[in-house]
C-alpha positions as CSV (number, residue, x, y, z in Angstrom):
1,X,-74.1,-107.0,60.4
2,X,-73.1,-105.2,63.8
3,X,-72.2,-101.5,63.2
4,X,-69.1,-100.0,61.7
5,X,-68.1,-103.8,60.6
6,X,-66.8,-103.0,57.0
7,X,-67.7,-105.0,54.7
8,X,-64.7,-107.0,53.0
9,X,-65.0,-108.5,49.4
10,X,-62.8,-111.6,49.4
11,X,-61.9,-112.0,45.6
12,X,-60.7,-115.1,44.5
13,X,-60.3,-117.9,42.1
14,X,-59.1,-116.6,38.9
15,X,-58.6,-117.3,35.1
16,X,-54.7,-118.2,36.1
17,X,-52.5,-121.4,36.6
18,X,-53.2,-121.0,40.3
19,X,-56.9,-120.8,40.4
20,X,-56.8,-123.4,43.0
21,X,-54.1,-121.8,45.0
22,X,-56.1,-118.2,45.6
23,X,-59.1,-120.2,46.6
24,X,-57.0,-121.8,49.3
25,X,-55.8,-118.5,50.3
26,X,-59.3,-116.9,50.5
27,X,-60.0,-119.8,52.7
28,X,-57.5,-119.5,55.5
29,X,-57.8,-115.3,55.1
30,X,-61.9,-116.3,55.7
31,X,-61.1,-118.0,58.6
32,X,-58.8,-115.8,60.7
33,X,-60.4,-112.5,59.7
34,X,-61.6,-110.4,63.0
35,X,-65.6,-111.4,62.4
36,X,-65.9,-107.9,65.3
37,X,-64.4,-105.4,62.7
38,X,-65.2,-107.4,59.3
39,X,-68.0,-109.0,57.5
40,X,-65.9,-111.3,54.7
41,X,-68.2,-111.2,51.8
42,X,-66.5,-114.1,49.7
43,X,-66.5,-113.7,45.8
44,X,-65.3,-116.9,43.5
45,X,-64.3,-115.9,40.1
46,X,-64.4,-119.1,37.7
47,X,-61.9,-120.3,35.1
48,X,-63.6,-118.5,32.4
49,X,-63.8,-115.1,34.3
50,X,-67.5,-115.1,35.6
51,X,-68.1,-113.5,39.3
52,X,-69.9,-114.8,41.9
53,X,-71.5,-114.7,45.5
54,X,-69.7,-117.5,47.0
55,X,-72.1,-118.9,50.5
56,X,-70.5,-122.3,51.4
57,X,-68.8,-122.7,53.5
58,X,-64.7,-122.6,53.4
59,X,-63.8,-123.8,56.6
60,X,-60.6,-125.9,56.6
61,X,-59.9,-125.6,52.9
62,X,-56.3,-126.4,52.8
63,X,-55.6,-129.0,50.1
64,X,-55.7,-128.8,46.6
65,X,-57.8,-132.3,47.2
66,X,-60.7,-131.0,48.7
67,X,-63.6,-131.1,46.6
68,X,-65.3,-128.1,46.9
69,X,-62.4,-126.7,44.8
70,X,-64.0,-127.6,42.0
71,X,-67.3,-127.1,42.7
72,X,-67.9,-123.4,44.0
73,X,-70.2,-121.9,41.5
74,X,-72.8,-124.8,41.8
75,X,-75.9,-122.7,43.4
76,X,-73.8,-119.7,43.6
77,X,-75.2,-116.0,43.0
78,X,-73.8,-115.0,39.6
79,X,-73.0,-111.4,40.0
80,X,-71.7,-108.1,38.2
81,X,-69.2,-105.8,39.1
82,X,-71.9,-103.3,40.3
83,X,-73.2,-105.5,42.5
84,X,-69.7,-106.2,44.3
85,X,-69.7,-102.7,44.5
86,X,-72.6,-102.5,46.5
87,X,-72.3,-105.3,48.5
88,X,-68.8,-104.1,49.6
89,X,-66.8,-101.8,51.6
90,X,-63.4,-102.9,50.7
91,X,-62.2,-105.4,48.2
92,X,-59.0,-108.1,49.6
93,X,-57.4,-109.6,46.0
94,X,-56.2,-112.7,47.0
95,X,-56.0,-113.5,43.1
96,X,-52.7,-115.0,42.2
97,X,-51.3,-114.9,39.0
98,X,-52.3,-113.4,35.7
99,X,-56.2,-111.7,35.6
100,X,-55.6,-110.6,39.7
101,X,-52.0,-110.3,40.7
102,X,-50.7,-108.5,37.6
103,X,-52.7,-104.8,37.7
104,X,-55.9,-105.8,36.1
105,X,-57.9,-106.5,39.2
106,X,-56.2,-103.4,41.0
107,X,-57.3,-101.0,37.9
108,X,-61.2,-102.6,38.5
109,X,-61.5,-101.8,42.1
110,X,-59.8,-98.4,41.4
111,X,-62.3,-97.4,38.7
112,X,-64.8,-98.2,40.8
113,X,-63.6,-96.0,43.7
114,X,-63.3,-99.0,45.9
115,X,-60.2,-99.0,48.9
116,X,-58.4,-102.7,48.5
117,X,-55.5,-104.5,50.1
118,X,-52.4,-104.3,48.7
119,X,-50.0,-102.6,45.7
120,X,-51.5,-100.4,43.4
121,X,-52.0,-100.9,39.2
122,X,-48.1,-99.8,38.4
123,X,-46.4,-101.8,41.1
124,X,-48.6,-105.5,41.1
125,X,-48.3,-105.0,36.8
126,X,-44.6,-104.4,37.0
127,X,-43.9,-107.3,40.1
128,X,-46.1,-109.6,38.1
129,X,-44.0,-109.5,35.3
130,X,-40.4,-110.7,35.6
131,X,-38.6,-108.8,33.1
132,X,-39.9,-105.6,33.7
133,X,-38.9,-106.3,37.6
134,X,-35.6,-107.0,36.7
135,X,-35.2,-103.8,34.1
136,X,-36.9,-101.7,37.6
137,X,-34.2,-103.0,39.5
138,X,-31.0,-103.0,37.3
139,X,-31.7,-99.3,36.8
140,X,-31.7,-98.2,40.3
141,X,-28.1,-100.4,40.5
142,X,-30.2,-103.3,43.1
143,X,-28.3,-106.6,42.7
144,X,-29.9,-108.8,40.4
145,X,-28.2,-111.7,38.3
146,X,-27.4,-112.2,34.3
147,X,-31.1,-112.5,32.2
148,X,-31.6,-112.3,28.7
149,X,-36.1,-113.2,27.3
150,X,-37.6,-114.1,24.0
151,X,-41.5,-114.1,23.0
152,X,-43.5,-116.3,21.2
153,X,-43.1,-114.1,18.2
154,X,-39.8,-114.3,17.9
155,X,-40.2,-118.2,18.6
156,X,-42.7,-119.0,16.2
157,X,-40.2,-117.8,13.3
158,X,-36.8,-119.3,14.7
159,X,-37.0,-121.7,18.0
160,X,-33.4,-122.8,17.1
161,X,-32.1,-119.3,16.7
162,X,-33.7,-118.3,19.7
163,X,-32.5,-121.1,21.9
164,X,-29.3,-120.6,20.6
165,X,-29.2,-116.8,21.5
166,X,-30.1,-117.9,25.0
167,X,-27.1,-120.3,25.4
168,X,-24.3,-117.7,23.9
169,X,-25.9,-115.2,26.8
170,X,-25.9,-116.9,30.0
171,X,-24.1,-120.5,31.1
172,X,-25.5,-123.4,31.8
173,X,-27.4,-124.5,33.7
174,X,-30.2,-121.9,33.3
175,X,-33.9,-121.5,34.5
176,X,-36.6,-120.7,31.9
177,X,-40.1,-118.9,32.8
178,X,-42.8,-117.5,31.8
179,X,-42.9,-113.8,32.5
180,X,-46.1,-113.7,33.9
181,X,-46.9,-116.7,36.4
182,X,-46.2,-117.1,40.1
183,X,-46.1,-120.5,41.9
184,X,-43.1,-121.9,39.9
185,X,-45.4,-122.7,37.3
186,X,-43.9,-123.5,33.9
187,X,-40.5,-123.5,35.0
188,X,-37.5,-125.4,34.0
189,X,-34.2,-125.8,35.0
190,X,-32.3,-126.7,32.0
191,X,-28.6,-128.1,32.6
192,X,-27.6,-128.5,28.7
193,X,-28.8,-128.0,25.1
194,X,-30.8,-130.9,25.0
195,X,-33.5,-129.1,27.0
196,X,-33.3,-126.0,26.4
197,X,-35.9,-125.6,23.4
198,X,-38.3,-127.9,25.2
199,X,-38.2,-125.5,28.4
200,X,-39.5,-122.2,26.1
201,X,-41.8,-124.0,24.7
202,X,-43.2,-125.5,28.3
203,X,-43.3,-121.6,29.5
204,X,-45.0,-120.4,26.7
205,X,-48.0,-122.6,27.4
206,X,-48.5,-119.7,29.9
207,X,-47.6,-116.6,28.5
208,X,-45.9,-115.1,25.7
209,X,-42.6,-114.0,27.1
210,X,-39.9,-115.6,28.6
211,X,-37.5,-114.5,30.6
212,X,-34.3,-117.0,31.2
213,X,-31.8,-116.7,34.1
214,X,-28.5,-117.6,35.3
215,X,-28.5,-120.1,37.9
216,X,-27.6,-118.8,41.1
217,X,-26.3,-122.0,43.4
218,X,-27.5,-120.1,46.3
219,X,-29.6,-120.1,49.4
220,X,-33.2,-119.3,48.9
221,X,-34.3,-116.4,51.5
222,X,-37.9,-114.7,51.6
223,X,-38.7,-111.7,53.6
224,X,-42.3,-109.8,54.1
225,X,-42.7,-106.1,53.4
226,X,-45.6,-104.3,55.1
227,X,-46.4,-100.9,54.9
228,X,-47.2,-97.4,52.6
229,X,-44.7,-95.2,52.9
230,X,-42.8,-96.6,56.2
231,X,-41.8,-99.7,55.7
232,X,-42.0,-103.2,58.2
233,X,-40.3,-106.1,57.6
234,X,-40.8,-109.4,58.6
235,X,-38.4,-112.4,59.8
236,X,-36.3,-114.0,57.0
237,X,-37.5,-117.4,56.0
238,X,-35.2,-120.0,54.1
239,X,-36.9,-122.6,51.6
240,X,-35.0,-126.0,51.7
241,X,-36.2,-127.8,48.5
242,X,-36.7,-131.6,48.3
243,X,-36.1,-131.3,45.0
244,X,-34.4,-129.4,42.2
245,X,-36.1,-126.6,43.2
246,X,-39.1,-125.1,45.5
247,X,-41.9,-126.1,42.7
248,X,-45.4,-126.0,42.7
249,X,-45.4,-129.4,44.2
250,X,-43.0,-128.7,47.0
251,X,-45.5,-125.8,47.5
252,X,-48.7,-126.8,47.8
253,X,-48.4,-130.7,47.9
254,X,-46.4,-131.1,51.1
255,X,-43.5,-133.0,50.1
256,X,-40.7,-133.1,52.2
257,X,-39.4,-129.1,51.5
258,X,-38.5,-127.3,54.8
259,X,-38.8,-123.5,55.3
260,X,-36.2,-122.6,58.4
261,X,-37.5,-119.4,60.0
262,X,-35.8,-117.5,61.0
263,X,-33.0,-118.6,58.4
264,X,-29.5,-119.3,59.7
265,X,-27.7,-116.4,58.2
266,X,-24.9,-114.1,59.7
267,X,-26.2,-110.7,60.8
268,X,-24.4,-108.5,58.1
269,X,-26.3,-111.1,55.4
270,X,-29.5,-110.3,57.3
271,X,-28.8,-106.4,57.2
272,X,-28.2,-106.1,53.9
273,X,-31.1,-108.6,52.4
274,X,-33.3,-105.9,55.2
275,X,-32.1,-102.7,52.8
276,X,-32.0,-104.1,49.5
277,X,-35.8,-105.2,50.5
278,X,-37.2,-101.9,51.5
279,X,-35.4,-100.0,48.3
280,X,-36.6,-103.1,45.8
281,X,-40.1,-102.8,47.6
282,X,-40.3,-98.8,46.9
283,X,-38.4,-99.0,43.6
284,X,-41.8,-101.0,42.4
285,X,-43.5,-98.5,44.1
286,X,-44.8,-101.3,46.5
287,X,-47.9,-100.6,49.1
288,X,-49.4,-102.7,51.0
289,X,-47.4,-105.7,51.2
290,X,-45.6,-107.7,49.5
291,X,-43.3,-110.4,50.0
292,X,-39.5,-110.1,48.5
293,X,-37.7,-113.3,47.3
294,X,-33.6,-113.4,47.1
295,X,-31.0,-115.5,46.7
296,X,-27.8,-115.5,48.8
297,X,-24.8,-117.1,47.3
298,X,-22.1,-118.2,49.9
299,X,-19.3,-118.7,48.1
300,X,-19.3,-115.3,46.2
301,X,-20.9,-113.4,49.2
302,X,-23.3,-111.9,47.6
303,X,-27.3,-111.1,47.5
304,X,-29.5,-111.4,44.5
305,X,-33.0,-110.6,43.9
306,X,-35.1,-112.7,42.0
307,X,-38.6,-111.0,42.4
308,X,-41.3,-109.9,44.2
309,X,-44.9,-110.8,44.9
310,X,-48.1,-108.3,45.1
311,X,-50.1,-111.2,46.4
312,X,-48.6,-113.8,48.4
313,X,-49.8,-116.7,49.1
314,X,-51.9,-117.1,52.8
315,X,-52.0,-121.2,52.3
316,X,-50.8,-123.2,55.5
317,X,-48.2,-123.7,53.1
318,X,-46.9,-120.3,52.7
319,X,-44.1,-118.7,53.5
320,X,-45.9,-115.0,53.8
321,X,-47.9,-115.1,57.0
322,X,-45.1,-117.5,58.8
323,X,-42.6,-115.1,58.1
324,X,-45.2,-112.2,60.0
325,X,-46.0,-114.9,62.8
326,X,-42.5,-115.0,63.7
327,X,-42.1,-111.8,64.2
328,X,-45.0,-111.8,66.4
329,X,-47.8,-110.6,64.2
330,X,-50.4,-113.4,63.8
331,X,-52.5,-114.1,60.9
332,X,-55.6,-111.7,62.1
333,X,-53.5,-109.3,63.2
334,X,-51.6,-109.4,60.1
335,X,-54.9,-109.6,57.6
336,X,-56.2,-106.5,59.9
337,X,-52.9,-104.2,59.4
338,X,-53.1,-105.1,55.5
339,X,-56.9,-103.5,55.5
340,X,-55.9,-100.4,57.2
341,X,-53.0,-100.2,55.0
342,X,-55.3,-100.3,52.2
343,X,-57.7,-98.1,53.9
344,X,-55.0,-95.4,54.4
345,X,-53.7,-95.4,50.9
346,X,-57.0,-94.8,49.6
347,X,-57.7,-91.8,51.5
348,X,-54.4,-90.1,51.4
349,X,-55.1,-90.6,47.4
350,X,-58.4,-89.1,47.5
351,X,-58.3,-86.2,49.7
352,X,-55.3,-84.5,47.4
């Protein structure tokens, strides 16, 4: 290891729905880090939450096909939290989902002492849930549309009744989620009763809250947030689904979904999605970066948030570093600027 090259504990894998996902992330991050400033020290975390020392090689892993998705831990290093500590100078959660993307992994590395990329406990437990995000946002008045939720509590002792609730509260058709889950997993768009019990009961395979929404027939825009206390923003990006809507498929299976950056918008659209970004970023008390989805509805002329995400995805799929790239900040520069972000927020906290 040459001198002053930090040491950068790529965490990935996961006990969530998009296990495979993170480890094509941590891939692609692998690949374009600076190798002058930063020694990637890749760690795999299995489906049943067991660490380890990952030393094959990741090169070109960019489909969920490739086999060596499936077969990471074979000869790897099993290894404790102490010993990511002292292997590491920084830890880079590129865990999406549940178990990494939702506060726990953030609370680890801060017990430890250890600097890491991206939004704090409070902000990546609140983003990772959507109910709370909404709640956050319709408080400080940001623009979000109708949502009522139910749990599986609630479910166990009265599906019909709760199904039923949903459908007095919000007109069809509506979209039905688990709280908790990124990557469109366990989503349904339901467009009449008939589906509408089967839809809970699909989302709480994957957690036990569920939060349904109000259709919004609009456009679906995605902008980048970088930063601590200022903020940068990235292009805007527009998904064009090839199907109902941008699902996991459409996501991470090619398919024949488009993403149009920058997206074809008027400039007053593209101020205002700009400011209600930075305030929904800090009203989450965002750091780091993060990426900010909306919804723009033409015919009522109007914005919507739908939610944000601690840890985007860096696939070749993803929306996140194509936004940055646009902009003019490539994929190393970006994964650099999110380190010394990190960096900087972990000094500033210590040195009060």
């Amino acid at each position: 290891m040459g001198i002053g090259k930090k040491r950068t504990g790529i965490v990935f894998g996961g006990r969530s729905g998009e296990h495979e996902i993170s480890i094509m992330s941590a891939a692609a991050v692998i690949e374009a880090i600076d190798r002058e400033k930063y020694e990637p020290v890749p760690f795999f975390i299995d489906k049943e939450g067991v660490w380890y020392h990952v030393e094959t090689c990741l090169d070109g892993l960019c489909e969920l096909t490739d086999p060596r998705i499936s077969s990471l831990a074979s000869g790897a290093k099993r290894v404790t939290f102490a010993d990511f500590d002292d292997m590491t100078d920084f830890a880079f959660p590129l865990l999406h989902g549940p178990y990494g993307e939702d506060g726990t992994i953030q609370g680890l590395f801060e017990m430890l002492g250890k600097p890491y990329a991206g939004c704090g406990v409070v902000a990546s437990a609140i983003s990772m849930d959507k109910i709370f995000t909404k709640e956050a946002w319709k408080h400080v008045g940001l623009p979000i549309e109708n949502f009522t939720f139910t749990t599986r509590f609630a479910c166990d002792n009265g599906l019909a009744e709760e199904a039923a609730r949903i459908e007095d509260e919000l007109p069809y058709p509506i979209f039905v989620k688990p709280a908790n889950m990124g990557s469109s997993v366990g989503i349904s768009k339901v467009t009449d009763h008939a589906g509408i019990e089967e839809a809970i009961l699909t989302a709480l395979k994957f957690d036990k809250r569920v939060i349904a929404e109000r259709n919004i027939n609009g456009r679906e825009l995605e902008i980048g947030a970088l930063g601590n206390d200022e903020i940068e923003l990235s292009e805007i990006g527009e998904i064009l689904p090839d199907g109902v809507y941008y699902d996991y498929d459409s996501k991470y299976r090619g398919g024949g979904t488009k993403l149009a950056i920058p997206a074809d918008i008027p400039d007053s659209v593209r101020a205002e999605i700009e400011a209600i970004a930075v305030k929904a970023f800090r009203a989450l008390d965002g750091e780091g970066f993060a990426r900010i989805d909306m919804f723009y509805d033409e015919d009522r002329g109007s914005v919507f948030l739908n939610e944000m995400n601690a840890i985007p995805g860096f696939t070749k799929y993803s929306m996140f570093p194509l936004l940055w790239q646009a902009k003019g900040v490539g994929f190393s520069t970006l994964i650099d600027r999110i380190i010394e972000l990190g960096y900087e927020r972990h000094f500033f906290t210590n040195s009060r």
